[in-house]
MOPAC internal coordinates of N, CA, C and O (Angstrom, degrees):
PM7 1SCF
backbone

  N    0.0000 0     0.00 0     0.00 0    0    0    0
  C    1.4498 1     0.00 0     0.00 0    1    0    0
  C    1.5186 1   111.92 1     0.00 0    2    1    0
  O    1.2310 1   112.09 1   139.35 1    3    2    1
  N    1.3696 1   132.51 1   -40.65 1    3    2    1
  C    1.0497 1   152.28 1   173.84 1    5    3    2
  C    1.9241 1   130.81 1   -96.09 1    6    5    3
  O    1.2310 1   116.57 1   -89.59 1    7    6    5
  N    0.8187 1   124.12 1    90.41 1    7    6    5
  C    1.4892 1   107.13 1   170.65 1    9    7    6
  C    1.6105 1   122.88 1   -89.44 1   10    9    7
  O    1.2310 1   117.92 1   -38.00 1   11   10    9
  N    1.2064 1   121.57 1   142.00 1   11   10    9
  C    1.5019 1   123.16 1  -164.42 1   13   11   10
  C    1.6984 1   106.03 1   -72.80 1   14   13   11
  O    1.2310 1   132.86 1   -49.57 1   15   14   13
  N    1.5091 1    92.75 1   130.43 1   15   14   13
  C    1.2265 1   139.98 1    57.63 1   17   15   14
  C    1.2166 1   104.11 1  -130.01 1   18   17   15
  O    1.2310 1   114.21 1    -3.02 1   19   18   17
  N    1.0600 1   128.57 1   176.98 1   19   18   17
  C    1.5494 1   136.58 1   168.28 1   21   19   18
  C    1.0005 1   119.64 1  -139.54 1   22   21   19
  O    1.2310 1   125.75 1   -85.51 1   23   22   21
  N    1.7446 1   106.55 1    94.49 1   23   22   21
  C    1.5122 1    98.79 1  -168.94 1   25   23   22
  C    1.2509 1   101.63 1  -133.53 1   26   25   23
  O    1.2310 1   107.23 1  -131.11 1   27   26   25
  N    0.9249 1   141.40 1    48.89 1   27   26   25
  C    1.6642 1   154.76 1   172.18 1   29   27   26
  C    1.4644 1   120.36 1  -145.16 1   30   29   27
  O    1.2310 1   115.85 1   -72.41 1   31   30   29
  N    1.1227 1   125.49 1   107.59 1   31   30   29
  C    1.8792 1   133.60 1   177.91 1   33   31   30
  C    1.5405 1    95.51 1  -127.44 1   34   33   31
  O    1.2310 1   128.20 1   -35.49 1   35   34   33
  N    1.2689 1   101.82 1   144.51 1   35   34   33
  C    1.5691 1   122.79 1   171.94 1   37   35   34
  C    2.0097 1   119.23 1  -149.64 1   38   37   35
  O    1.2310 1   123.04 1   -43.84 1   39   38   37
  N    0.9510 1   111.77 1   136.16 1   39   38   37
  C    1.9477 1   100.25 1   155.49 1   41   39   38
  C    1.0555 1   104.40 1   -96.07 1   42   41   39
  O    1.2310 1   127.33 1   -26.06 1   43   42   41
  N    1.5013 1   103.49 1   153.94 1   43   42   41
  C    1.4006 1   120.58 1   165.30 1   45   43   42
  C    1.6059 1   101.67 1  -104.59 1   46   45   43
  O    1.2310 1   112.07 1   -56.52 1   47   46   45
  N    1.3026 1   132.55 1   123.48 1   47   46   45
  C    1.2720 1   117.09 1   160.08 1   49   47   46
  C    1.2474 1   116.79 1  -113.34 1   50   49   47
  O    1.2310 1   120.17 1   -52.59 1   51   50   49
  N    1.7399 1   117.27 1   127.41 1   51   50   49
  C    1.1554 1   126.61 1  -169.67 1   53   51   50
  C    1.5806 1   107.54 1  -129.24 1   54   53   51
  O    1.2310 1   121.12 1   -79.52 1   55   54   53
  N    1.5623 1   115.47 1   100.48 1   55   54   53
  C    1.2279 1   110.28 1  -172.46 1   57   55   54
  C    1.7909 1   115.08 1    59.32 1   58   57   55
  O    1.2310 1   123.04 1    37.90 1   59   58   57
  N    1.4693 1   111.78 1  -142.10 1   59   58   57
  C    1.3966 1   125.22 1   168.86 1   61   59   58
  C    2.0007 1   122.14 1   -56.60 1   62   61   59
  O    1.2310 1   129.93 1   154.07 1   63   62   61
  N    1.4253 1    98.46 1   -25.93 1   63   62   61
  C    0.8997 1   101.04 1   169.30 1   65   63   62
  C    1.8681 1   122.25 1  -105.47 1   66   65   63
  O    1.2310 1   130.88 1   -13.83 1   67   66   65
  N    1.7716 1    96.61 1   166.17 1   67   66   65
  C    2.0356 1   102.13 1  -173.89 1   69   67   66
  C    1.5888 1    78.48 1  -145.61 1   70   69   67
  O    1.2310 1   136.33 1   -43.60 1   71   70   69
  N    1.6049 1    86.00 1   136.40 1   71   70   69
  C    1.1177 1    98.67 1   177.42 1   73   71   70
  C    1.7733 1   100.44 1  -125.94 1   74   73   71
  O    1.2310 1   116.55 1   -42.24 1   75   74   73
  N    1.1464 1   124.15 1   137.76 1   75   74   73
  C    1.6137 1   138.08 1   152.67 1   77   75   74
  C    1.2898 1   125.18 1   -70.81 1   78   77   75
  O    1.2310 1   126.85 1   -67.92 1   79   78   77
  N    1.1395 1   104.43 1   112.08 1   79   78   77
  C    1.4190 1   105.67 1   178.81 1   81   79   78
  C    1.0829 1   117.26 1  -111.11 1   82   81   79
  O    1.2310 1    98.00 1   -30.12 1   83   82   81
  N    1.4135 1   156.91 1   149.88 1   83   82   81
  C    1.6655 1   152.52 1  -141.15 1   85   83   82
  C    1.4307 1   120.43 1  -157.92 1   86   85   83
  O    1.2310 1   100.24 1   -71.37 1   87   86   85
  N    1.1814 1   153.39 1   108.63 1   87   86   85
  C    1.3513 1   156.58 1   171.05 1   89   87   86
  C    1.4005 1   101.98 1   -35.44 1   90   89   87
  O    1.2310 1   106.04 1     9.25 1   91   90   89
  N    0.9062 1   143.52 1  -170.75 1   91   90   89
  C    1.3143 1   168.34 1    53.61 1   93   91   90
  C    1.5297 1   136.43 1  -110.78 1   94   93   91
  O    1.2310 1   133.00 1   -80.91 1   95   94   93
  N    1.6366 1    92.49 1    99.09 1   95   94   93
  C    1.3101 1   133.56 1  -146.14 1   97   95   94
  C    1.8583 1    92.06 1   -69.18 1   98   97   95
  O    1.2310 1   115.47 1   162.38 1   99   98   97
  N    1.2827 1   126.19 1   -17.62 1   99   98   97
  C    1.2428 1   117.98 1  -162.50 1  101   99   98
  C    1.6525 1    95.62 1   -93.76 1  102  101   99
  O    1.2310 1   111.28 1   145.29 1  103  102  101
  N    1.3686 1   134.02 1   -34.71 1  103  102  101
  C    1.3188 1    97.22 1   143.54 1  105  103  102
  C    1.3403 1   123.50 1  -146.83 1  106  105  103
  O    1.2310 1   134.83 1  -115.66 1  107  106  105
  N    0.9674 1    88.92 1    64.34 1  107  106  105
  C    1.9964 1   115.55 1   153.47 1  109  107  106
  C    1.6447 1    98.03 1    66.85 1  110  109  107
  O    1.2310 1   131.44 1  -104.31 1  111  110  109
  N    1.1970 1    95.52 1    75.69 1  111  110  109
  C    1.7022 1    90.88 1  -174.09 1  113  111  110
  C    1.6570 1    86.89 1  -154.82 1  114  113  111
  O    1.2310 1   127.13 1    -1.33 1  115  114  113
  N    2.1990 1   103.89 1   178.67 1  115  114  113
  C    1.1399 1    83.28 1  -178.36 1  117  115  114
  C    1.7015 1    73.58 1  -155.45 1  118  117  115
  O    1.2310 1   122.14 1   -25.64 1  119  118  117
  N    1.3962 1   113.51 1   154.36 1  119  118  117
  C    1.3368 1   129.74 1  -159.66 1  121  119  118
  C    1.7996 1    93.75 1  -112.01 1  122  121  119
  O    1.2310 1   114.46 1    -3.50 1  123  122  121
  N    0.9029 1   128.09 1   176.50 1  123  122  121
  C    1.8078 1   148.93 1  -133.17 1  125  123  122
  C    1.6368 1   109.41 1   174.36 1  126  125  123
  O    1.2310 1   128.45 1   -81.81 1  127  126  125
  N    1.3111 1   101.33 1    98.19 1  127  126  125
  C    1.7338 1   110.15 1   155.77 1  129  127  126
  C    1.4963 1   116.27 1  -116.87 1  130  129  127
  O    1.2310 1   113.36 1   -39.43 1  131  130  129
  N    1.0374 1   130.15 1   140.57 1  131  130  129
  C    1.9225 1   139.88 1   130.50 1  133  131  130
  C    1.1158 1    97.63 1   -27.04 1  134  133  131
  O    1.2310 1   110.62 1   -59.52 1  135  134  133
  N    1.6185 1   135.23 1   120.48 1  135  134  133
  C    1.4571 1   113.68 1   128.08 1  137  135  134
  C    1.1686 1   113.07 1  -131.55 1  138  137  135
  O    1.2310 1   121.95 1  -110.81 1  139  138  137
  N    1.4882 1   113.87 1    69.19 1  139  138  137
  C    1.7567 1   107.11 1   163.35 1  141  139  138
  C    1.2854 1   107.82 1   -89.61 1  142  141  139
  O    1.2310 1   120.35 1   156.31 1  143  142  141
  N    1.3114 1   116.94 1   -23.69 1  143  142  141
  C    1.7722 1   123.08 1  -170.37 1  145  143  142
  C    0.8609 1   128.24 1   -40.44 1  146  145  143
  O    1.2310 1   114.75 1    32.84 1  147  146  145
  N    1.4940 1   127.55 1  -147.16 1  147  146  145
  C    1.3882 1   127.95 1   162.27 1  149  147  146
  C    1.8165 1    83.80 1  -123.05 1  150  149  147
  O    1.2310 1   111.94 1  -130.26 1  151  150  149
  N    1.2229 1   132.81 1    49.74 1  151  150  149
  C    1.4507 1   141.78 1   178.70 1  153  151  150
  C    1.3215 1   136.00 1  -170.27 1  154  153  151
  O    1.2310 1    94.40 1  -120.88 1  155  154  153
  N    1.1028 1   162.04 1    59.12 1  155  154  153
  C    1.3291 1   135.70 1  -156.68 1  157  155  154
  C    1.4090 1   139.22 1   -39.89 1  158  157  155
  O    1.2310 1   111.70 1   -82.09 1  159  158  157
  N    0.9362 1   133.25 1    97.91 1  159  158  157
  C    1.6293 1   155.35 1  -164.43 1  161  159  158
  C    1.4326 1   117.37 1   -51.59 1  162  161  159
  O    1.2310 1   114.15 1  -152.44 1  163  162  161
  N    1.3702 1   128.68 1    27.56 1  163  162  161
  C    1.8441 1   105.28 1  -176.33 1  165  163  162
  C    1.1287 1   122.63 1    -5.81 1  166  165  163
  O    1.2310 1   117.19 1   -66.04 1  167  166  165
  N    1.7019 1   122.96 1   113.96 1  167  166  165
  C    1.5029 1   120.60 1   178.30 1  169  167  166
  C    1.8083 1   102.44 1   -95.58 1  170  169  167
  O    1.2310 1   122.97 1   144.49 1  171  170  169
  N    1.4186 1   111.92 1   -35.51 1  171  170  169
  C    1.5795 1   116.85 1  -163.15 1  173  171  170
  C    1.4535 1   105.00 1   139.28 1  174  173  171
  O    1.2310 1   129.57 1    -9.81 1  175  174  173
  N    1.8127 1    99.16 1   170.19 1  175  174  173
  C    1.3927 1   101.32 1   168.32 1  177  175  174
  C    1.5017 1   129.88 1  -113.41 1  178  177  175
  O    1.2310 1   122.37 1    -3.53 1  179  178  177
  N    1.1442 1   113.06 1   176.47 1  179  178  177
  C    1.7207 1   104.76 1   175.92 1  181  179  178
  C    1.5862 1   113.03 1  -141.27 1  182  181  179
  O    1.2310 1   112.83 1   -48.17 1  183  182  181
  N    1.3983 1   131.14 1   131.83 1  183  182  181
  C    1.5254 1   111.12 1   168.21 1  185  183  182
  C    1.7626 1   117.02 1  -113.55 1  186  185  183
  O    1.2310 1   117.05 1    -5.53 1  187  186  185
  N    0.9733 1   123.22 1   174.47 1  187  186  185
  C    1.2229 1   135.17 1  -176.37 1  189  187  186
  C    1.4875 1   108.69 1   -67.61 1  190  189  187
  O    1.2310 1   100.58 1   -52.81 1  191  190  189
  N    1.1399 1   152.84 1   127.19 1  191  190  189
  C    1.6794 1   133.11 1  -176.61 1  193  191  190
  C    1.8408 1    98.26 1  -124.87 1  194  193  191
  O    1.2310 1   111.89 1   -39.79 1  195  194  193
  N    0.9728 1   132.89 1   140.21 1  195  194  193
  C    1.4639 1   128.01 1   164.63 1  197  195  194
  C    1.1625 1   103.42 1   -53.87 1  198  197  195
  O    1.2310 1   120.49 1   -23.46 1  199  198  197
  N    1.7051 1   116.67 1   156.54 1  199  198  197
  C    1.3860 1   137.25 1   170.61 1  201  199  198
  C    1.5135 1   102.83 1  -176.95 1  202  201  199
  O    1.2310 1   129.08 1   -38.97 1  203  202  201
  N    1.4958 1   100.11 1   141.03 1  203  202  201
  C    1.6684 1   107.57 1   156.99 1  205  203  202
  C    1.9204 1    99.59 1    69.83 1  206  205  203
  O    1.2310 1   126.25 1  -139.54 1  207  206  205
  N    1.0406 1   105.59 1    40.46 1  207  206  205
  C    1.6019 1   121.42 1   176.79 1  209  207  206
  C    1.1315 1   124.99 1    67.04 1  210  209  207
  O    1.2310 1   124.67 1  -161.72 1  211  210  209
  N    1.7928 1   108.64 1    18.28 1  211  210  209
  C    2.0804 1   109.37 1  -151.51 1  213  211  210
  C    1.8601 1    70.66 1  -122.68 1  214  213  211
  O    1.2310 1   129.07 1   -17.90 1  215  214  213
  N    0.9920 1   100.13 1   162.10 1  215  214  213
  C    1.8097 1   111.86 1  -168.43 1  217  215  214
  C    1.4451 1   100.09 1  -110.29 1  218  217  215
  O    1.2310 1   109.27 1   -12.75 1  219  218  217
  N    1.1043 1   137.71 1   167.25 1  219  218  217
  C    1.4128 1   145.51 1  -152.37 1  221  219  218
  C    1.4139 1   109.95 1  -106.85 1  222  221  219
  O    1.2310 1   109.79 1   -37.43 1  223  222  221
  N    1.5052 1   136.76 1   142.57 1  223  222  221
  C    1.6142 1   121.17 1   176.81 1  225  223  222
  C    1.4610 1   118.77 1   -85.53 1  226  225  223
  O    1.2310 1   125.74 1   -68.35 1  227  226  225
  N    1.3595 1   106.57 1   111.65 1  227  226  225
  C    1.6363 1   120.80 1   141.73 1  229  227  226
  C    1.1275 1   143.60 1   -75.52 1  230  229  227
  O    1.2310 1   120.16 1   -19.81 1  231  230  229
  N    1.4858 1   117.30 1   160.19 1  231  230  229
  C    1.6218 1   109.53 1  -167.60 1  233  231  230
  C    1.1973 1    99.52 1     6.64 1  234  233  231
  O    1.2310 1   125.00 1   -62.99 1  235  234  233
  N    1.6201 1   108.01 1   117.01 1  235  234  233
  C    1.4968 1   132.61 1  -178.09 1  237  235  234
  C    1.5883 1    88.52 1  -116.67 1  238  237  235
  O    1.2310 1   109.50 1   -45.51 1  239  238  237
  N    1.2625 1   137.29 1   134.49 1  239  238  237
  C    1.2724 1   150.96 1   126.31 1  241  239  238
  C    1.2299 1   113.68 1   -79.87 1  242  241  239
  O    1.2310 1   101.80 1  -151.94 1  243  242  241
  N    1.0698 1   150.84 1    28.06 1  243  242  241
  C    1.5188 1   149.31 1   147.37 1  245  243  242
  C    1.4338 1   113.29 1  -154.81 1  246  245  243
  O    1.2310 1   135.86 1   -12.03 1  247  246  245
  N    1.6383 1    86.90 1   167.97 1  247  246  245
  C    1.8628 1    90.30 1  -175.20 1  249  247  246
  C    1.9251 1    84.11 1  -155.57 1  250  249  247
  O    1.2310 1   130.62 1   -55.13 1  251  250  249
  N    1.4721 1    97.12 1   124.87 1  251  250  249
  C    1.5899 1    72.52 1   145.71 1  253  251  250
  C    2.1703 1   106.87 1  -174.70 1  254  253  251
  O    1.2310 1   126.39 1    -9.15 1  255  254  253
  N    1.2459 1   105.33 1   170.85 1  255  254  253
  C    2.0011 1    90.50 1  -154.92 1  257  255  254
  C    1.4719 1    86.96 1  -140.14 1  258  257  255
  O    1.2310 1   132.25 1    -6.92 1  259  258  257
  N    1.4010 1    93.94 1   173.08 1  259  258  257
  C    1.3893 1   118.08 1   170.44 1  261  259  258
  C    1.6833 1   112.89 1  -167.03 1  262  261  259
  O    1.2310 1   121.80 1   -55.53 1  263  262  261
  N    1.5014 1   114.17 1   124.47 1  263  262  261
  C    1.4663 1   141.30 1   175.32 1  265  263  262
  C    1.3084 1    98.80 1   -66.63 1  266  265  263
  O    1.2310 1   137.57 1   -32.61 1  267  266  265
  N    1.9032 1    83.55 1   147.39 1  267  266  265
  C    1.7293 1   101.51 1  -178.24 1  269  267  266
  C    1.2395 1   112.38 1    84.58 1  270  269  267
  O    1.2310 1   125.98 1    -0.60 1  271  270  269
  N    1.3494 1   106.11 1   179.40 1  271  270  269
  C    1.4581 1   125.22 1  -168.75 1  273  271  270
  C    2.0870 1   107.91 1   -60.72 1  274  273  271
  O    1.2310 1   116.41 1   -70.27 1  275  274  273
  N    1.0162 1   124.42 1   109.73 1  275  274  273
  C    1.0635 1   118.31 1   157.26 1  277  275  274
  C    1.5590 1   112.42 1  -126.78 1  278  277  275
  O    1.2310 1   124.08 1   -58.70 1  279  278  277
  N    1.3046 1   109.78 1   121.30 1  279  278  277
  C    1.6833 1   131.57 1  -171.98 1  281  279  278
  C    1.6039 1   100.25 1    33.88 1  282  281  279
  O    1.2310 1   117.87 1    79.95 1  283  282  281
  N    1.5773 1   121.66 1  -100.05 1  283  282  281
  C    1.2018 1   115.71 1  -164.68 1  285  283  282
  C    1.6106 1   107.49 1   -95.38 1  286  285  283
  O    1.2310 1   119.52 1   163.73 1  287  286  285
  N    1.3006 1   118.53 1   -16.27 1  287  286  285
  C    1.4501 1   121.54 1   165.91 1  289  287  286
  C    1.2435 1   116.28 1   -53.31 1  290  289  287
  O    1.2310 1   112.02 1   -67.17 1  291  290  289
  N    1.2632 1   132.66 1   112.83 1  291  290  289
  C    1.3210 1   113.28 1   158.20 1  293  291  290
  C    1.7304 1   143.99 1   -79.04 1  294  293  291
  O    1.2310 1   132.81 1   136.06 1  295  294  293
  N    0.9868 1    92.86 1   -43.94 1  295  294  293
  C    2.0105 1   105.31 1   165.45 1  297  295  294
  C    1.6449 1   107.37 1   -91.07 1  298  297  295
  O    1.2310 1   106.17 1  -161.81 1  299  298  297
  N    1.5101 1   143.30 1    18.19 1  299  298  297
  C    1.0665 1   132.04 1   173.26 1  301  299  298
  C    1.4132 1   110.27 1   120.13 1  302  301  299
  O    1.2310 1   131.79 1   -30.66 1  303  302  301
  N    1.6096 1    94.84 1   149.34 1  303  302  301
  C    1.4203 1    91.97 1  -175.18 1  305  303  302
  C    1.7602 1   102.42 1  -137.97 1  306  305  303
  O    1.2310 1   121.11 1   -34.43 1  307  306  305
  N    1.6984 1   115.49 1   145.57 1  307  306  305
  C    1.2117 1   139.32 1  -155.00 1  309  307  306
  C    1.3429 1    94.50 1  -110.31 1  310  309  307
  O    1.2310 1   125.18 1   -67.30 1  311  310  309
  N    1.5678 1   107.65 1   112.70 1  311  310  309
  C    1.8531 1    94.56 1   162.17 1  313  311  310
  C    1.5235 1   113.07 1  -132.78 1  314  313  311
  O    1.2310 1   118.61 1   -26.27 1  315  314  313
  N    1.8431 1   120.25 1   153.73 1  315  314  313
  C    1.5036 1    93.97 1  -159.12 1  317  315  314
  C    1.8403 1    76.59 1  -145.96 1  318  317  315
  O    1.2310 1   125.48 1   -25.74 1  319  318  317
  N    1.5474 1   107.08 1   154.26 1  319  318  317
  C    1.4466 1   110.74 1   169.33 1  321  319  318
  C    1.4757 1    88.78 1   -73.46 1  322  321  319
  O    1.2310 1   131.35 1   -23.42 1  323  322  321
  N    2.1188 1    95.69 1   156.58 1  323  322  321
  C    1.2225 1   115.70 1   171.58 1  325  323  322
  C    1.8229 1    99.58 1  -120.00 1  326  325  323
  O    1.2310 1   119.52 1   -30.73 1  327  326  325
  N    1.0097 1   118.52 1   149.27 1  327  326  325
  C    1.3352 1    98.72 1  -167.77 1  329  327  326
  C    1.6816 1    97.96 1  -117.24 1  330  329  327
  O    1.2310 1   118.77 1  -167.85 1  331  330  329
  N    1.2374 1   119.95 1    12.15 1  331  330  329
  C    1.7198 1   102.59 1   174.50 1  333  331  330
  C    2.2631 1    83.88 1  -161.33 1  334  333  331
  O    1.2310 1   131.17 1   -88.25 1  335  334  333
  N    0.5680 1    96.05 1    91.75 1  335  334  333
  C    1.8178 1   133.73 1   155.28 1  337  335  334
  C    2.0128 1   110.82 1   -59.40 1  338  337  335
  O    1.2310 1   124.39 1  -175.13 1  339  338  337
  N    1.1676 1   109.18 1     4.87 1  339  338  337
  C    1.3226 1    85.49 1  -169.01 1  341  339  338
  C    1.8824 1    90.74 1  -141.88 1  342  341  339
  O    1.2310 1   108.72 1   -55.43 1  343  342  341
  N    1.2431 1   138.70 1   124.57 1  343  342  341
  C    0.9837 1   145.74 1   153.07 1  345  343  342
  C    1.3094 1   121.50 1   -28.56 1  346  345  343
  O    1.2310 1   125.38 1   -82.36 1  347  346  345
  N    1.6428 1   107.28 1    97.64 1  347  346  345
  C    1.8530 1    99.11 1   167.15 1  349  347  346
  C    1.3169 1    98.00 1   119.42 1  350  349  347
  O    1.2310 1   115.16 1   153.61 1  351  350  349
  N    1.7506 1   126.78 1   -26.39 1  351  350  349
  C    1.5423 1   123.70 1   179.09 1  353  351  350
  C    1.5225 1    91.40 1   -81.17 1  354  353  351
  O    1.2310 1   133.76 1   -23.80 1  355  354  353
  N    2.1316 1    91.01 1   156.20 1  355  354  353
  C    1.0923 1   101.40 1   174.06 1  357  355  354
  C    1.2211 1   108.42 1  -131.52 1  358  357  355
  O    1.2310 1   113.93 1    -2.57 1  359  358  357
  N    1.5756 1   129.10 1   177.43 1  359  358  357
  C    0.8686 1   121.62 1  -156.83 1  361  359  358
  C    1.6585 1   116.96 1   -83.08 1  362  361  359
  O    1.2310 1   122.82 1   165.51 1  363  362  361
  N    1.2174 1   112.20 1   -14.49 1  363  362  361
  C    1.2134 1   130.73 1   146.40 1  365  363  362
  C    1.7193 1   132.24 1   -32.42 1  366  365  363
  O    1.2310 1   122.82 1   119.66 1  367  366  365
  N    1.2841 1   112.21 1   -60.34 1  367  366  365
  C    1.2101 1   131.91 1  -173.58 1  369  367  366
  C    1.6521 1   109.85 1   -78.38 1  370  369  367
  O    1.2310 1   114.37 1   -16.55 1  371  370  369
  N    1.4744 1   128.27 1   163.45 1  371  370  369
  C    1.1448 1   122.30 1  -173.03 1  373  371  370
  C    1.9379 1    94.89 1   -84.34 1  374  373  371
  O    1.2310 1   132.02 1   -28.50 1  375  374  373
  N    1.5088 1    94.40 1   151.50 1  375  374  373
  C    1.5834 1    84.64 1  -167.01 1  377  375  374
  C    1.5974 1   106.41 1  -119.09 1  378  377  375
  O    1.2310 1   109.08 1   -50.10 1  379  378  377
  N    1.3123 1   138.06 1   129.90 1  379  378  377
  C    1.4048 1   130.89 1  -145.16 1  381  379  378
  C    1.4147 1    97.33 1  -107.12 1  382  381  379
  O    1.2310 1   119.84 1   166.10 1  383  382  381
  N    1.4832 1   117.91 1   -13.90 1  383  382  381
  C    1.7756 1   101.46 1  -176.19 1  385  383  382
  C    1.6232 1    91.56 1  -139.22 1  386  385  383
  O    1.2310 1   111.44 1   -22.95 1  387  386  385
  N    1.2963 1   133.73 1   157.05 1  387  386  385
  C    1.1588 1   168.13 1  -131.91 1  389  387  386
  C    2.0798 1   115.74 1   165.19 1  390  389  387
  O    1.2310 1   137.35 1   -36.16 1  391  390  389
  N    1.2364 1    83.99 1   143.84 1  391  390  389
  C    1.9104 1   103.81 1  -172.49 1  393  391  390
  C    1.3195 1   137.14 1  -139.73 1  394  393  391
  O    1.2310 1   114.92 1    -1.74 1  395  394  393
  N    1.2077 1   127.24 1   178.26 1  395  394  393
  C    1.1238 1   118.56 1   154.26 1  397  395  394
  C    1.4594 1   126.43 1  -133.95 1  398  397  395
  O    1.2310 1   122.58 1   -41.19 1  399  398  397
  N    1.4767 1   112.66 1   138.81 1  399  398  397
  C    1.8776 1    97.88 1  -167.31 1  401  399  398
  C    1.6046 1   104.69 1  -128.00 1  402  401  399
  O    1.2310 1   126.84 1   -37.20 1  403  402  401
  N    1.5887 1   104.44 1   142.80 1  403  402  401
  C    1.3253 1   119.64 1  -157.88 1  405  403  402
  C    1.6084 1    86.39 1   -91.07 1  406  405  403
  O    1.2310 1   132.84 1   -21.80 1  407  406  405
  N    1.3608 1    92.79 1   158.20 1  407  406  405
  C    1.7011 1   119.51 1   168.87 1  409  407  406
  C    1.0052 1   137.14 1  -149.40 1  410  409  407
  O    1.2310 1   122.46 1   -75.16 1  411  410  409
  N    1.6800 1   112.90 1   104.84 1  411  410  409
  C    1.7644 1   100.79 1  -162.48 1  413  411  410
  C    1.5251 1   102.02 1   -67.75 1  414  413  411
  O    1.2310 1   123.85 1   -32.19 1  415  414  413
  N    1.7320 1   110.22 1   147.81 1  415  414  413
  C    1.1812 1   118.83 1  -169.57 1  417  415  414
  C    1.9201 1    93.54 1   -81.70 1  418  417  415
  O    1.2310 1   113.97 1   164.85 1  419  418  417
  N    0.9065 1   129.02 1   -15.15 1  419  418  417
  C    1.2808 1   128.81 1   177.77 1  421  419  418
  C    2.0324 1   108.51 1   -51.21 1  422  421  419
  O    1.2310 1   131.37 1   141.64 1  423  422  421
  N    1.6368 1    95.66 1   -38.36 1  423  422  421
  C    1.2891 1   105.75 1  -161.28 1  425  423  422
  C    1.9349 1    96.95 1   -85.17 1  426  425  423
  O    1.2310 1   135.85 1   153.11 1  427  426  425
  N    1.0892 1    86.92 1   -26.89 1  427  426  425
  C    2.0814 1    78.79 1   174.99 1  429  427  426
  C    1.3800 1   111.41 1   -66.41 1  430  429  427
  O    1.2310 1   120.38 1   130.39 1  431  430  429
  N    1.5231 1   116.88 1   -49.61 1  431  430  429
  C    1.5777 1   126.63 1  -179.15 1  433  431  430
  C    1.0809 1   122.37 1   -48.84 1  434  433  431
  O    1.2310 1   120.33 1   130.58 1  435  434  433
  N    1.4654 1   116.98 1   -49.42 1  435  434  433
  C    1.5189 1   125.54 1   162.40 1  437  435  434
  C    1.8303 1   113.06 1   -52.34 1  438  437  435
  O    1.2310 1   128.97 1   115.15 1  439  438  437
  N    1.3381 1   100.32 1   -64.85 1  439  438  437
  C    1.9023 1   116.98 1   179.74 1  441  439  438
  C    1.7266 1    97.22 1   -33.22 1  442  441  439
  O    1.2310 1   120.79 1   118.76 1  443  442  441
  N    1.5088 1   116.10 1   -61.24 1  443  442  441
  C    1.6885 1   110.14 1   178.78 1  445  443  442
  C    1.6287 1   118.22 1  -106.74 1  446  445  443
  O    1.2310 1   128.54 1  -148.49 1  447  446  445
  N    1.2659 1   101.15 1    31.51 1  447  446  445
  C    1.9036 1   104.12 1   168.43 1  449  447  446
  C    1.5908 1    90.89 1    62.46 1  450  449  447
  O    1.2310 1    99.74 1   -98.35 1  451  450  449
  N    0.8892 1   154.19 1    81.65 1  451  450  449
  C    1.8840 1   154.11 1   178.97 1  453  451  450
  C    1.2828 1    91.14 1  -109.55 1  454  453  451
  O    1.2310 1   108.78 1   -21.26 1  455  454  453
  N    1.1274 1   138.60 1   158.74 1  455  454  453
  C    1.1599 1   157.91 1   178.48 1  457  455  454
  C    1.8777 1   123.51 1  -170.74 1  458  457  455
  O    1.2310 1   120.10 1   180.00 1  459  458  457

């Protein structure tokens, strides 16, 4: 579910439900549990993909959200460091720009069927 490192944890709280959301920075993805239960729930994962000229998140060292209405989000919004912003750097090389990229939480729920 995870590849190392793991350096980003967040809840999402949405109503009755909290959801966990998890980095895994080793390859740029980010894992999804339930935990209101008496268990934690694996829901699935989701990653960031480029579109519309904005580049996709890699090695993410952070993760972190908040439920409900935020400005144009409506059910919550997902934001995660991107750690190389620039087409063609690698992770190797010294990297001169770094970001952060928003995510309507609407678009994760749909991405793993959440309900």
């Amino acid at each position: 579910m995870l590849k190392p490192d793991v350096e980003g944890l967040t809840l999402l709280r949405e109503g009755e439900k909290t959801w966990l959301i998890a980095s895994s920075q080793g390859d740029s993805a980010f894992a999804v549990w339930r935990v209101d239960g008496d268990a934690p729930d694996y829901r699935g994962r989701f990653s960031v993909v480029g579109a519309n000229g904005i580049d996709g998140v890699t090695g993410t060292d952070g993760v972190a959200a908040l439920g409900g209405v935020v400005g144009p989000y409506g059910e919550g919004l997902v934001v995660m460091q991107d750690d190389v912003d620039a087409e063609g750097e690698a992770p190797s090389t010294a990297r001169v720009r770094q970001n952060f990229k928003l995510v309507d939480w609407r678009a994760v729920k749909l991405a793993l069927g959440l309900n």
